[in-house]
N, C-alpha and C positions, 0 to 999 in steps of 0.2 A: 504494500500500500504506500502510495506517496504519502499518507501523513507520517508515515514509521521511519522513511529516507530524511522527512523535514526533520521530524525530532533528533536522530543521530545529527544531524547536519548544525540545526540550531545548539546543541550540547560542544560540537566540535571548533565552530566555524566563529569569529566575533561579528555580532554584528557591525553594518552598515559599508560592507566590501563591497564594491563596483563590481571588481574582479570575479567576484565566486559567485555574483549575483547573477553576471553575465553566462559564465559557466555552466549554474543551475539552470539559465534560461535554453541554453544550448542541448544539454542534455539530460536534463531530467534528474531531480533525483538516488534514484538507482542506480543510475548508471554515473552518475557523480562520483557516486560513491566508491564503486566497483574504481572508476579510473583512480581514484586518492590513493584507497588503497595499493594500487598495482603499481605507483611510484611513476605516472605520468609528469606530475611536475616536478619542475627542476626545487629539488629541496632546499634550495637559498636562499628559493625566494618566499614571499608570503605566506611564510610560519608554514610552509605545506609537510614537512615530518610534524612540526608539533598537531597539527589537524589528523595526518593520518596514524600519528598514536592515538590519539583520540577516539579517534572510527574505531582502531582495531580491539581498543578496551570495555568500549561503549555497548551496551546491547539496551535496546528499546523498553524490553517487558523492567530491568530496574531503572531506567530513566523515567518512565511513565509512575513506577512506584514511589519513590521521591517526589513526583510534584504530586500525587493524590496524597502521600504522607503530610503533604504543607496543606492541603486542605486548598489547593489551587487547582486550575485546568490547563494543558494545554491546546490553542487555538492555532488554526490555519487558515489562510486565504479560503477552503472550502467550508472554514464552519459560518455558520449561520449569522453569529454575533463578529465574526471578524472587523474591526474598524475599516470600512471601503477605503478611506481619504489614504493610509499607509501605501495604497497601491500606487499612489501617485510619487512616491518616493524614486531617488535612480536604484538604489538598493535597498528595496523593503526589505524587514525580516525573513526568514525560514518560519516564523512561528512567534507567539508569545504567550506569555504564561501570566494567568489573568488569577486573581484572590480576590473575591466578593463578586458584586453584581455585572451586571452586561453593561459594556459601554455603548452610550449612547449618542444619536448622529449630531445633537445639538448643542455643542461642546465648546466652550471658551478657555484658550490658553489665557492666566493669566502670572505673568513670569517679570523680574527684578530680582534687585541687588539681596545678598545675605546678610546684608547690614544696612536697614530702612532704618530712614527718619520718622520720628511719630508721624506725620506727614502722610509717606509713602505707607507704612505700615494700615494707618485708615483709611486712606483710600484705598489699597487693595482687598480691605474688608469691605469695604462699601459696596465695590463694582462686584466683587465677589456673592453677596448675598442679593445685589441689587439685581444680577443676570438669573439666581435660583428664583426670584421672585417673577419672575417670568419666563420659568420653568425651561433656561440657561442650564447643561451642567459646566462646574469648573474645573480646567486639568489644570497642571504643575508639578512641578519634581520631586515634592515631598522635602526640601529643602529648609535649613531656615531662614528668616525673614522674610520677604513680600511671598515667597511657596506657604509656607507656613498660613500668613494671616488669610492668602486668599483661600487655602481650604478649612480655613475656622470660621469664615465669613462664610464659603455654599453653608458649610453642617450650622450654622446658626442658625439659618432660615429656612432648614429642611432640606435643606439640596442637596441634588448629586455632587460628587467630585471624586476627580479621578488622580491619582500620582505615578508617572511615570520614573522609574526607582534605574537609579546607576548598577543598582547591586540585584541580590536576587530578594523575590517577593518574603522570603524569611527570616533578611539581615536589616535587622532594623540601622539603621543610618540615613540621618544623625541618629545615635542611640537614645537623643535628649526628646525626639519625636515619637518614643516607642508610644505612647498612648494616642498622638493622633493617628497614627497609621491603623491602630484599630480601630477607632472612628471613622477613618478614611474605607477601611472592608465593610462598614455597617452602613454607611450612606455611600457608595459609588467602589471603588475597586482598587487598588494596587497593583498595575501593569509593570512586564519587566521583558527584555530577551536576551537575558539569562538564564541559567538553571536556579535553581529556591533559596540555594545553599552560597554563593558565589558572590563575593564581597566587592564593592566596590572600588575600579581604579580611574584613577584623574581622567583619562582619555573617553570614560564609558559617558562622563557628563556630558561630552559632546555630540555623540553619537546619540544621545537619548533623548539629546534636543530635540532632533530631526522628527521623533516621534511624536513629541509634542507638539509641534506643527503641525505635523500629518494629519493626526485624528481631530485635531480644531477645527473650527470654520474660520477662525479668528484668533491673531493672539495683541496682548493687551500689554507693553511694559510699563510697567507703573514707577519705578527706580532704575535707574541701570546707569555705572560708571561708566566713562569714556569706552575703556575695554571692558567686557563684559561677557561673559556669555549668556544674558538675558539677550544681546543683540543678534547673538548666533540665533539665535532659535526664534527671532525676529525675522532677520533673511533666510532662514530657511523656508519660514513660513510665506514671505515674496517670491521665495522661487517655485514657490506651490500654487503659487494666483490664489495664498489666501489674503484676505483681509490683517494688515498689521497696524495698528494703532497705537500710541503714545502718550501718555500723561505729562503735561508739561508740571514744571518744580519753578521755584525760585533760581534765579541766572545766576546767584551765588552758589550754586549748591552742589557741590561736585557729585551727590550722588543723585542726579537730575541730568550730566553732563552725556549719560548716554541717549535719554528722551530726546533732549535737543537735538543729537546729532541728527538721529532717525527723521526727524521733524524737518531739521533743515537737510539734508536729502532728499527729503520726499521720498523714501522709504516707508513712511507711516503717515496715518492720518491722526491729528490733532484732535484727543477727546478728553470733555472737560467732566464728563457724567456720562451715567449710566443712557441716558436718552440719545446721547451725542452717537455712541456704541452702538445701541439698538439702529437708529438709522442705517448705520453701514453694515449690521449685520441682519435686519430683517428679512431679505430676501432671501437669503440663504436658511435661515431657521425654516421658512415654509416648506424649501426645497426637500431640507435635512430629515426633517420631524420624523420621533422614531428614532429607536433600539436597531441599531447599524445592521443590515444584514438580516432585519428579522419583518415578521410580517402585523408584529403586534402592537396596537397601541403603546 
């Protein structure tokens, strides 16, 4: 079965490869797999011994046991709930591994700096609770500051919210967020593609950006310093034709320096409230409406 090829593959392969993406597309699979194994590629390059140790240790029925052990599922482009918008990526995942409920198609990134000003920190609770109120859900990295307050702001007001996680869905990091991540499985999900067990490293925050784009209609930075990786996952989300938007700060205020930039690129559209938001994202909420992939209310 190609979901059995996905899972060894997702367990072996890191996400967000061009390469192995292109690969998969070429040949399937099984037969990805079958070529890893037999030493087709030149071992030099792109970690292909450490991938094909991996295949040849790997076996499906205790991969699959591991993530029903974490009380998670894994998903693929054929399952039902799979997030559509990921396919728009250059290198979607092989799979991902979802804890708590079904992600839904009407989904707001809202993403900034780890170190908000009271400032930034209320308004990303604002727009946060402001979007669940108009049955908006909220994604983010599970991160602290402006991640943090935007998913304390949906769960305030009943809402979905979703965290796209560096690590795997069973390491809690930051460890200082172990209690919202449960709150996060009890109102919306912890998304990851990783395996459950699998800790987070510096390179995986950017590559999980891209995720966060994907699955949004929209994403929203509410803080972000000059360099940032809230801006990564801003441009990604432009190069996705989705919707990116911007909170402007005070002109002193360095942790406001990446809002502006986006602004003055015209990268982002300028929003001052939640109504400001809705305008540019109504259209697409009608499109979206609905549990991605599914046929149900």
């Amino acid at each position: 079965m190609e979901d059995i090829a996905r899972l060894r593959l997702f367990h072996a392969i890191d996400g967000g490869s061009p390469f192995w993406t292109e690969e998969f597309s070429i040949y399937g699979g099984d037969e990805l797999i079958s070529r890893i194994l037999a030493g087709k590629y030149d071992a030099s390059k792109r970690s292909a011994t450490r991938i094909k140790n991996a295949l040849s240790s790997n076996h499906h029925d205790a991969l699959l046991e591991e993530i029903g052990n974490s009380n998670a599922r894994f998903i693929t482009p054929d399952s039902q709930e799979w997030p559509q918008g990921v396919n728009d990526l250059v290198a979607p995942p092989f799979g991902l591994i979802i804890k708590g409920g079904p992600v839904i198609a009407s989904t707001v990134a809202i993403v900034g700096t780890r170190n908000p000003t009271t400032y930034g920190a209320r308004i990303a609770s604002e727009f946060a609770s402001g979007f669940a109120d108009r049955d908006l859900a909220g994604i983010s990295g599970g991160a602290y500051g402006v991640d943090t307050h935007a998913h304390r702001g949906c769960i305030a007001a009943e809402g979905k919210t979703f965290a796209v996680l560096a690590s795997g869905v069973n390491v809690e990091y930051p460890a200082g967020n172990s209690r919202l991540f449960a709150e996060i499985q009890e109102f919306g999900a912890l998304i990851s593609e990783v395996m459950p067990n699998v800790r987070a490293r510096p390179e995986r925050f950017l590559t999980r950006n891209r995720l966060i784009a994907a699955i949004s209609i929209g994403t929203i930075v509410v803080e972000a310093a000059f360099r940032s990786g809230s801006l990564r996952t801003a441009r990604d989300a432009a190069e996705l034709m989705r919707v990116v938007m911007a909170v402007p700060g005070p002109i002193t205020s360095p942790t406001s320096d990446g809002c502006h930039r986006l602004i003055g690129e015209r990268c982002a559209e300028i929003v001052t409230s939640v109504a400001d938001a809705m305008e540019l994202l109504a259209p697409l909420t009608k499109r979206n409406a609905g549990t991605l992939g599914s046929d149900d209310s």
